[in-house]
C-alpha beads as a LAMMPS data file, in Angstrom:
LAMMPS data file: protein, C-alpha beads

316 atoms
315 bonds

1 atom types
1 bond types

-500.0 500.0 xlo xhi
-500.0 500.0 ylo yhi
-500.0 500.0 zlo zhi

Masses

1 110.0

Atoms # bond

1 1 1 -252.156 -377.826 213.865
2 1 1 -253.760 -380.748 211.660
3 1 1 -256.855 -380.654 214.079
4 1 1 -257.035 -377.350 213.204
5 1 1 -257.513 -377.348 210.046
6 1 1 -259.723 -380.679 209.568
7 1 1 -261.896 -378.744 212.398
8 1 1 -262.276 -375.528 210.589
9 1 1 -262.791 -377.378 207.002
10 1 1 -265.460 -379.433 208.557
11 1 1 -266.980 -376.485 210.525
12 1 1 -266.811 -374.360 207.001
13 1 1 -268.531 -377.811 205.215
14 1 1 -271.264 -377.929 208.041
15 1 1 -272.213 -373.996 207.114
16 1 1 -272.083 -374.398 203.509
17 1 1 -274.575 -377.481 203.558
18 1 1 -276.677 -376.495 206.620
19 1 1 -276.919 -373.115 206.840
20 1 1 -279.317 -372.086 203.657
21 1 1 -281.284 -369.176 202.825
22 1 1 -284.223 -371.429 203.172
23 1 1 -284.067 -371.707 206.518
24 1 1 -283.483 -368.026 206.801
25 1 1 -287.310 -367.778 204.905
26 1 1 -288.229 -370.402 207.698
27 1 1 -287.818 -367.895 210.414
28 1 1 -289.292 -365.185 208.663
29 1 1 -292.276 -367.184 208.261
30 1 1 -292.606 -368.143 211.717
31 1 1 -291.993 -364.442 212.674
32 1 1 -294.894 -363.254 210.644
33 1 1 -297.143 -364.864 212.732
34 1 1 -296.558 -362.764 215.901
35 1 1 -298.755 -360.270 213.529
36 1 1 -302.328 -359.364 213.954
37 1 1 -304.301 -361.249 211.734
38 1 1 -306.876 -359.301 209.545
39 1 1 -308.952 -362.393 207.442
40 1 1 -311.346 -364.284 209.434
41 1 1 -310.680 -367.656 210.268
42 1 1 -307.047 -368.103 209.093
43 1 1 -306.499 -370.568 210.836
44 1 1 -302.734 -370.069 211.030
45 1 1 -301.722 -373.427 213.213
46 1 1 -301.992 -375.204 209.835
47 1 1 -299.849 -373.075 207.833
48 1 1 -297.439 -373.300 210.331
49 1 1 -297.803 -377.120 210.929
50 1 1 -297.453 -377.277 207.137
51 1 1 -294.158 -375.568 206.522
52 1 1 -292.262 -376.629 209.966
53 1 1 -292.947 -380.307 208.238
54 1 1 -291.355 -378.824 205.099
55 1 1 -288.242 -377.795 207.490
56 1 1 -287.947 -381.423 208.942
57 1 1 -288.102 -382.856 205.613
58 1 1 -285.278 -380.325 204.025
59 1 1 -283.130 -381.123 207.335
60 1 1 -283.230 -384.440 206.608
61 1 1 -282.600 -384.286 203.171
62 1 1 -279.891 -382.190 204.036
63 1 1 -277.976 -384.778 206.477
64 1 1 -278.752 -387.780 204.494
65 1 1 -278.180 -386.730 200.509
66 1 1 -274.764 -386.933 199.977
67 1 1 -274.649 -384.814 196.418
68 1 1 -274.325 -381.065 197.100
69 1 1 -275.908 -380.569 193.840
70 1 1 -279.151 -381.864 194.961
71 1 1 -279.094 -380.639 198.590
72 1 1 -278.698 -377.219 196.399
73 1 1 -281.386 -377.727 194.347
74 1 1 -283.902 -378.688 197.426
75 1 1 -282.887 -376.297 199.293
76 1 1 -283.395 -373.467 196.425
77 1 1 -286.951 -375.218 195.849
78 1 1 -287.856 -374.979 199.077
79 1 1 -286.995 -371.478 199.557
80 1 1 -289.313 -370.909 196.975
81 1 1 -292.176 -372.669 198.415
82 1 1 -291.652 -370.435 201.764
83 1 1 -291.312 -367.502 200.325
84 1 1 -294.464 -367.896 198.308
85 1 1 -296.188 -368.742 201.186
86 1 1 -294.867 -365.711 203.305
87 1 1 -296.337 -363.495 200.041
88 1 1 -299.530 -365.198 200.303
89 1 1 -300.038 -365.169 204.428
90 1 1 -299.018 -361.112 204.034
91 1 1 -301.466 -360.613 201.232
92 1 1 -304.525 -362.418 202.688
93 1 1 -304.260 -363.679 206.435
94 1 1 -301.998 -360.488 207.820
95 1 1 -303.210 -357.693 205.533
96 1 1 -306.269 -358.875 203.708
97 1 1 -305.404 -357.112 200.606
98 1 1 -307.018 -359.804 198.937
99 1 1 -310.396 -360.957 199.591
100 1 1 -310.582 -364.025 202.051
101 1 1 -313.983 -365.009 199.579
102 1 1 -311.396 -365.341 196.642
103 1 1 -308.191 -365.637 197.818
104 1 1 -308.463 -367.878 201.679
105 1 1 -305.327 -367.444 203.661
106 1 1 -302.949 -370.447 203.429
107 1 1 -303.911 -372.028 206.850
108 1 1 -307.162 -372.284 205.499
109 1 1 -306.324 -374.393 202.401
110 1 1 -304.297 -376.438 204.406
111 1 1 -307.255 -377.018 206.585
112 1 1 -309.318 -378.250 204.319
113 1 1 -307.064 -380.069 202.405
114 1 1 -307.251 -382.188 205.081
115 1 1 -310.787 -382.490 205.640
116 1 1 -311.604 -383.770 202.327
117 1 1 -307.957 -385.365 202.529
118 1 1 -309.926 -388.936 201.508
119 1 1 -311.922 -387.620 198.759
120 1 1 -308.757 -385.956 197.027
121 1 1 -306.761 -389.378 198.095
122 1 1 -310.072 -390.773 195.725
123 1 1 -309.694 -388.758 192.874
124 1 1 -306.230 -389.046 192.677
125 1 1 -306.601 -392.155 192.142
126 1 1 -309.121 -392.109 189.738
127 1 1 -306.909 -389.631 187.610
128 1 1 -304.093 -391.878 187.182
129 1 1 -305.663 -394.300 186.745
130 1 1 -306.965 -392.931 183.782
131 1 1 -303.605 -391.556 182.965
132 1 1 -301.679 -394.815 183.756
133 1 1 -304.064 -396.681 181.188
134 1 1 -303.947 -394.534 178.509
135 1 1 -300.450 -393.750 178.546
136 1 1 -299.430 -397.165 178.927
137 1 1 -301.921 -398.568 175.904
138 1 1 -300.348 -395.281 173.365
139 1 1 -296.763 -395.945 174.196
140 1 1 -297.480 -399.982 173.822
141 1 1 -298.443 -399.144 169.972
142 1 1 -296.356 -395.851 169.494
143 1 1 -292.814 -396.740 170.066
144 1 1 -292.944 -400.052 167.939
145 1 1 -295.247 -398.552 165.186
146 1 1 -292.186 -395.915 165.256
147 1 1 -289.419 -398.307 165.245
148 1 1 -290.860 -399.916 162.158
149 1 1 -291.892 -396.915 160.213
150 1 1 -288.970 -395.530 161.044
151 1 1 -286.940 -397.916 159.970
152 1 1 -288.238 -397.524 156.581
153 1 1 -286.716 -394.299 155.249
154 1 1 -289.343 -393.614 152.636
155 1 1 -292.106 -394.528 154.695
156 1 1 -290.794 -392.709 157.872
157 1 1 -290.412 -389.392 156.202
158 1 1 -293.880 -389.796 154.915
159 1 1 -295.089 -390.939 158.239
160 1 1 -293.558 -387.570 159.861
161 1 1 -295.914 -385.654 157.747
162 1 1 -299.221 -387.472 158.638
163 1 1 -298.418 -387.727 162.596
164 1 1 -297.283 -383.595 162.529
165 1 1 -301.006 -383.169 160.850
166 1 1 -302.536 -385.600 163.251
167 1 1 -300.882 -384.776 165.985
168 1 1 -301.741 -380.894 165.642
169 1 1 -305.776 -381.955 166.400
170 1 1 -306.501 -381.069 170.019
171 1 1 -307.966 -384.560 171.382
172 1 1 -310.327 -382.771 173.226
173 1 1 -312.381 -382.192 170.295
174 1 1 -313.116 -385.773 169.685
175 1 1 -314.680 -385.918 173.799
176 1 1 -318.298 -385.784 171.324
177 1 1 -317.534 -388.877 169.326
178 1 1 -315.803 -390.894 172.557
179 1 1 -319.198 -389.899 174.323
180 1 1 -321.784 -390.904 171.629
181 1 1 -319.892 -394.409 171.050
182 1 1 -318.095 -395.531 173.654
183 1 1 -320.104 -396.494 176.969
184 1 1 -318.479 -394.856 179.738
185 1 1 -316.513 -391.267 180.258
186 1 1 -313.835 -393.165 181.877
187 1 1 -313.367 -394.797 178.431
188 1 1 -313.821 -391.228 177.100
189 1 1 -310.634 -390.126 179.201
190 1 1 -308.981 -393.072 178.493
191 1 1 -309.084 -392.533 174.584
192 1 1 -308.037 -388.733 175.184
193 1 1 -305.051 -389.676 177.062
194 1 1 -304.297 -392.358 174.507
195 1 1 -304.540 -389.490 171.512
196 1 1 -302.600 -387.334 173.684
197 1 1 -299.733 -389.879 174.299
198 1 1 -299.470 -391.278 171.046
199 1 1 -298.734 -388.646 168.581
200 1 1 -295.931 -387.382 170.547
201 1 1 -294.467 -390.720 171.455
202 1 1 -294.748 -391.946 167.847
203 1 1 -293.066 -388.281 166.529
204 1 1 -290.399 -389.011 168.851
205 1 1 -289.460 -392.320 168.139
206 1 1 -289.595 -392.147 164.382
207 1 1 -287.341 -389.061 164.672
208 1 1 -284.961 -390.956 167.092
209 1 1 -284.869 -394.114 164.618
210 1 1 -284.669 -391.308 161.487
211 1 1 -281.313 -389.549 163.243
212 1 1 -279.446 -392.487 164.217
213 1 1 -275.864 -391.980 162.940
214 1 1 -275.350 -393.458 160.387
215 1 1 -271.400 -394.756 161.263
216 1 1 -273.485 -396.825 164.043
217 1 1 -275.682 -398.794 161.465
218 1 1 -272.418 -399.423 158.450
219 1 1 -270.686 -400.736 162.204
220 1 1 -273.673 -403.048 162.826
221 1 1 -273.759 -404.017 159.171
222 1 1 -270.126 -404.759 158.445
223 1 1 -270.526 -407.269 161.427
224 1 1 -272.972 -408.771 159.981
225 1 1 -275.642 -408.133 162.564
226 1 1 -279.779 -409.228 161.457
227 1 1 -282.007 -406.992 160.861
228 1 1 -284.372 -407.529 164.138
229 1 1 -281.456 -407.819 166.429
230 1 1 -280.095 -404.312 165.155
231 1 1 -283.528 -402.817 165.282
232 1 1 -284.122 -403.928 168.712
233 1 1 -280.643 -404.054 170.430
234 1 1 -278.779 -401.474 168.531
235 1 1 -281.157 -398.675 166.467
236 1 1 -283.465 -398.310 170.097
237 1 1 -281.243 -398.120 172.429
238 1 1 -279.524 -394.686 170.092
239 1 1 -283.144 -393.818 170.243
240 1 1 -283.956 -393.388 173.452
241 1 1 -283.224 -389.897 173.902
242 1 1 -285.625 -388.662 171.453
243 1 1 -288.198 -391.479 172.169
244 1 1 -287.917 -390.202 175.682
245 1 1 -288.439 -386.633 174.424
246 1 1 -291.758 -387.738 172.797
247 1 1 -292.391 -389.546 176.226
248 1 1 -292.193 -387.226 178.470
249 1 1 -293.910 -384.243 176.179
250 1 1 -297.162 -386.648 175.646
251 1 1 -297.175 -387.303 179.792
252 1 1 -296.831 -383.892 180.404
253 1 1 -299.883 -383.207 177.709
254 1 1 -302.399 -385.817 179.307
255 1 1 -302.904 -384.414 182.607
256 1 1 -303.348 -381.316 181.361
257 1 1 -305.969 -382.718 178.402
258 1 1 -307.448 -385.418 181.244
259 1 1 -308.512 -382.399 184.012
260 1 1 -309.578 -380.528 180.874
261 1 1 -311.999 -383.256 179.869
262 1 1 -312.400 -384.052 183.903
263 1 1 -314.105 -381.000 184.065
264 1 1 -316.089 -381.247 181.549
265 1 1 -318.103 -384.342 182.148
266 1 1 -316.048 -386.633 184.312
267 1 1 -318.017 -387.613 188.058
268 1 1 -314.682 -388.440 189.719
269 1 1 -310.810 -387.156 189.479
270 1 1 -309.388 -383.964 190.192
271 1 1 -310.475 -381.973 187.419
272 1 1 -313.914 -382.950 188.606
273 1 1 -313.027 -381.575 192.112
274 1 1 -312.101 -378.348 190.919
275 1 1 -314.958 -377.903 188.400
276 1 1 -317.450 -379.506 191.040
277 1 1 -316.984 -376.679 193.894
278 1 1 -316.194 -373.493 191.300
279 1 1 -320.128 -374.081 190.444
280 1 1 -320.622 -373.215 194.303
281 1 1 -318.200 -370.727 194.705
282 1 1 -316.088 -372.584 196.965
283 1 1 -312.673 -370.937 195.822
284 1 1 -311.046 -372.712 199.374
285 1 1 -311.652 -376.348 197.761
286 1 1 -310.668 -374.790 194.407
287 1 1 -307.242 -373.646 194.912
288 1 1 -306.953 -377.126 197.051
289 1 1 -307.540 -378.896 194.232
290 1 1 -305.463 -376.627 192.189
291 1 1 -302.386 -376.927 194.215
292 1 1 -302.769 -380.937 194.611
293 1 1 -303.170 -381.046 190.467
294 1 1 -299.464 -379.099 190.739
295 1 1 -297.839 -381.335 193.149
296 1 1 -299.361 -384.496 191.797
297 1 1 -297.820 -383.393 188.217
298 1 1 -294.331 -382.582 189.645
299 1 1 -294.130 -385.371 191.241
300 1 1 -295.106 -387.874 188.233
301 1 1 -292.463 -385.795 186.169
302 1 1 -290.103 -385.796 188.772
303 1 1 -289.978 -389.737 188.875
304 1 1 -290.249 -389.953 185.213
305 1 1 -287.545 -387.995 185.032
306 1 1 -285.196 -390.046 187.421
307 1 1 -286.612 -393.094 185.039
308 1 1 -284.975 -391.488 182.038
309 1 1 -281.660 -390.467 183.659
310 1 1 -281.228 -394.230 185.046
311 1 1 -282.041 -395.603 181.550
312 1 1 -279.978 -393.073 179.883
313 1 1 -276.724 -393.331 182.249
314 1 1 -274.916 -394.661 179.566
315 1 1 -274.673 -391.132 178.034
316 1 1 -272.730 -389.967 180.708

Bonds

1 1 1 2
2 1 2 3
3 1 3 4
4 1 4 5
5 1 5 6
6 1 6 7
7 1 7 8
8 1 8 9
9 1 9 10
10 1 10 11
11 1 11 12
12 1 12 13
13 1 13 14
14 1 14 15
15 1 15 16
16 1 16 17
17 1 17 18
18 1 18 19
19 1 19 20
20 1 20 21
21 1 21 22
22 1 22 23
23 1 23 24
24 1 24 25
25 1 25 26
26 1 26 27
27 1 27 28
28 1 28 29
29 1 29 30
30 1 30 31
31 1 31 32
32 1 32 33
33 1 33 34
34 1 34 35
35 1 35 36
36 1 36 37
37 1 37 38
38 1 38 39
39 1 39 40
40 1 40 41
41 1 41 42
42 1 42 43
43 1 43 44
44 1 44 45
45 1 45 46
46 1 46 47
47 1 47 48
48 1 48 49
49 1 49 50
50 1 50 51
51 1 51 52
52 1 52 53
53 1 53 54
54 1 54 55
55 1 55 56
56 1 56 57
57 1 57 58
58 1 58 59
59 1 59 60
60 1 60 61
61 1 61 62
62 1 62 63
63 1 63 64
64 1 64 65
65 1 65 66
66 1 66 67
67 1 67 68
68 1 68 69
69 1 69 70
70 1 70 71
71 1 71 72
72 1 72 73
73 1 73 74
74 1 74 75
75 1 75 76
76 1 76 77
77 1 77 78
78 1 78 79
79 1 79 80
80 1 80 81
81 1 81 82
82 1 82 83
83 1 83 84
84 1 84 85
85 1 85 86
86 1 86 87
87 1 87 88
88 1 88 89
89 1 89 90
90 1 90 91
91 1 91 92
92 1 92 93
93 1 93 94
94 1 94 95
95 1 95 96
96 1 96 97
97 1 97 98
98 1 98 99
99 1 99 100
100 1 100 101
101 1 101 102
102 1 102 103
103 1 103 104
104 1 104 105
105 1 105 106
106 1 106 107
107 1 107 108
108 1 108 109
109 1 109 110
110 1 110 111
111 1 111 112
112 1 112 113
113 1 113 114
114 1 114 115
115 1 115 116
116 1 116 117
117 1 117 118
118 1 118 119
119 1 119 120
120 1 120 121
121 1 121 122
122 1 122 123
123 1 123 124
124 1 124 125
125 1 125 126
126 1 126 127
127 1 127 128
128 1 128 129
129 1 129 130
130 1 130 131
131 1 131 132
132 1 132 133
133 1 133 134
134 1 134 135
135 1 135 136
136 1 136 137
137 1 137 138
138 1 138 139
139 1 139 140
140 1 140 141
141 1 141 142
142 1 142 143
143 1 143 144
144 1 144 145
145 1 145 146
146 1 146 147
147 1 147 148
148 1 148 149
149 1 149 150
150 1 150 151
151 1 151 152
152 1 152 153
153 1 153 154
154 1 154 155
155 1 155 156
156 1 156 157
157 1 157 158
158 1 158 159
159 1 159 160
160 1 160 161
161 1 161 162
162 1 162 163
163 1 163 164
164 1 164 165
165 1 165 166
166 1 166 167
167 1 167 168
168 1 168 169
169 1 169 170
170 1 170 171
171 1 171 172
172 1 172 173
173 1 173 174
174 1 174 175
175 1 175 176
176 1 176 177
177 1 177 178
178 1 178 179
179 1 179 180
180 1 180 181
181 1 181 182
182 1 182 183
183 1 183 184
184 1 184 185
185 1 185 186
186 1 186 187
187 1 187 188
188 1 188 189
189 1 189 190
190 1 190 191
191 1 191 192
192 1 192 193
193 1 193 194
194 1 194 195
195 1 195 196
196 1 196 197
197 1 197 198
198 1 198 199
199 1 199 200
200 1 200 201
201 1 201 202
202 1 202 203
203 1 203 204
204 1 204 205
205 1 205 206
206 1 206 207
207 1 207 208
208 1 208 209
209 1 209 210
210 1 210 211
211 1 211 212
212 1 212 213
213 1 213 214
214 1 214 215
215 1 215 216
216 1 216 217
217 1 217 218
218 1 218 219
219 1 219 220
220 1 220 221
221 1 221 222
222 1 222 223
223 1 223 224
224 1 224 225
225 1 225 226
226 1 226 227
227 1 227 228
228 1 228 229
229 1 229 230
230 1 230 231
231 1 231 232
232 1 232 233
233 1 233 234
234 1 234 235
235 1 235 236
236 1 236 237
237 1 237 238
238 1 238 239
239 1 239 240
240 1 240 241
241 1 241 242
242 1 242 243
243 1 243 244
244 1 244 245
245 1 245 246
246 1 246 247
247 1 247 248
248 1 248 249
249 1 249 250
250 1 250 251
251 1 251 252
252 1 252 253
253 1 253 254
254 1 254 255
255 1 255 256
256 1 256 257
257 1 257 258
258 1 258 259
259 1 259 260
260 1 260 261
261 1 261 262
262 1 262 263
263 1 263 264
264 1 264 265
265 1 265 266
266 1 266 267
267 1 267 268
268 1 268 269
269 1 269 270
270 1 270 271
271 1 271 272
272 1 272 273
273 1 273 274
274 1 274 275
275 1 275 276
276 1 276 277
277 1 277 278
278 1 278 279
279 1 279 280
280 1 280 281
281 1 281 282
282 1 282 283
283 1 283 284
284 1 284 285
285 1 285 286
286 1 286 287
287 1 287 288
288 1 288 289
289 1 289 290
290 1 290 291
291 1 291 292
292 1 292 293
293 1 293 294
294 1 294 295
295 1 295 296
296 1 296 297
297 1 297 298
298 1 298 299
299 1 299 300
300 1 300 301
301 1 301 302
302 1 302 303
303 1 303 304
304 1 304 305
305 1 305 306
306 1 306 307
307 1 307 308
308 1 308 309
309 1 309 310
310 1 310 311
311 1 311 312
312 1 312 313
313 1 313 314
314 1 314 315
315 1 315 316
């Protein structure tokens, strides 16, 4: 009787964590295919190289996460990301309802995504690079600056003034001055990414330092706890959600302001690979590009993210 039941729980856990709607998409997908395709050159191997990969990946996420939560979560993501590619393989490869010129099927992107696999490899790179510099130098100078400033009541609520004015300037239109004085673009991008950072990180901490209760600080005080250690061991660490906010808005910001200035004079990075092949036409490269900017983003956030939640654990 006891085998029974352990056998039929564990058969009903098995279905619950296996058997997804995801995989249900999966099938679709791969039935789709027995269709005639319409758009020349497809080339539909890719796609479906592309998403059985996805498949092995959520299988094995799936058998070695131990969190249903996050086996959830993937497998809800990843139902997305097959059933936006069965939408686009319908709409251009199986009944070209959008032009193939415009809109190439999703083999096709996939194909050459990895032809020019080493020159996106390159500007990736090159883009954070420039990201990692910039955002590195503006939190360096933001998150002290705010500590101090806000540690000062008069001078922080002053200071919250002058960086919500500053802060409002898009950085982008300071790409003139950065090019007439400093001597490269990638110093150019670098100083964007830095304006873009900073504000927010600064905003962020001075309104995490500005908030902190009160109750905390008398505590501190009544034990007779120094100024420097409490600023540093006791007024950041209450911080650190906001300062995080700041963080996280201002990363966000810079890869959208650093493609934005890519493509406007940059030689290298992947706003210069999109810009570079929309002056030919070449929408295949274009919505490469565009989907590698996506995943590259998610993927920085997503890490950031786990960053935050491991520094912030005490919380929970």
């Amino acid at each position: 009787m006891k085998e029974a039941v352990f056998s039929a729980l564990a058969g009903f856990l098995l279905k619950v964590r296996f058997v997804k709607s995801a995989h249900f998409l999966f099938i679709v997908f791969l039935l789709i295919q027995i269709l005639e395709d319409r758009a020349k050159n497809p080339h539909p191997c890719y796609a479906v190289v592309f998403i059985t990969a996805v498949e092995i990946v959520f299988i094995l996420v799936s058998i070695l996460i131990k969190k249903t939560e996050t086996v959830n979560l993937f497998a809800d993501i990843t139902g997305f990301v097959y059933l936006f590619i069965i939408v686009w393989t319908l709409f251009t490869a199986k009944f070209n309802i959008l032009k193939a010129s415009f809109f190439p099927p999703p083999g096709t992107v996939f194909e050459q995504a990895l032809r020019d696999g080493s020159v996106i490899l390159g500007n990736i790179k090159t883009s954070l690079g420039i990201v990692a510099q910039g955002y590195v130098f503006a939190l360096g100078m933001a998150i002290p600056l705010g500590l101090l400033l806000g540690w000062n009541v008069r001078a922080g609520n002053a200071a919250v003034y002058i960086s919500k004015f500053l802060g409002s300037i898009p950085p982008v239109v300071y790409i003139p001055y950065g090019i007439a004085l400093l001597p490269t673009f990638r110093s150019v991008s670098v100083m964007v990414i830095f304006l873009a950072s900073f504000w927010p990180a600064f905003a962020g901490t001075m309104s995490g330092v500005l908030n902190v209760e009160r109750q905390i600080i008398e505590s501190a005080l009544s034990l007779n706890v120094k100024k420097v250690p409490m600023l540093f061991q006791i007024v950041l660490p209450a911080a650190l959600p906001q300062i995080f906010t700041g963080c996280n808005q201002g990363l966000t910001v810079s890869f959208i302001l650093l493609t934005s200035a890519e493509m406007i004079g940059g030689r290298s990075g992947l706003g210069y690979y999109v810009k570079n092949f929309s002056d030919f036409g070449d929408y295949t490269r274009i919505i490469t590009g565009v989907i590698v900017i996506g995943i590259v983003i998610t993927a920085i956030t997503f890490f950031f993210n786990k960053l935050q939640k491991f520094l912030l654990r005490w919380k929970s």
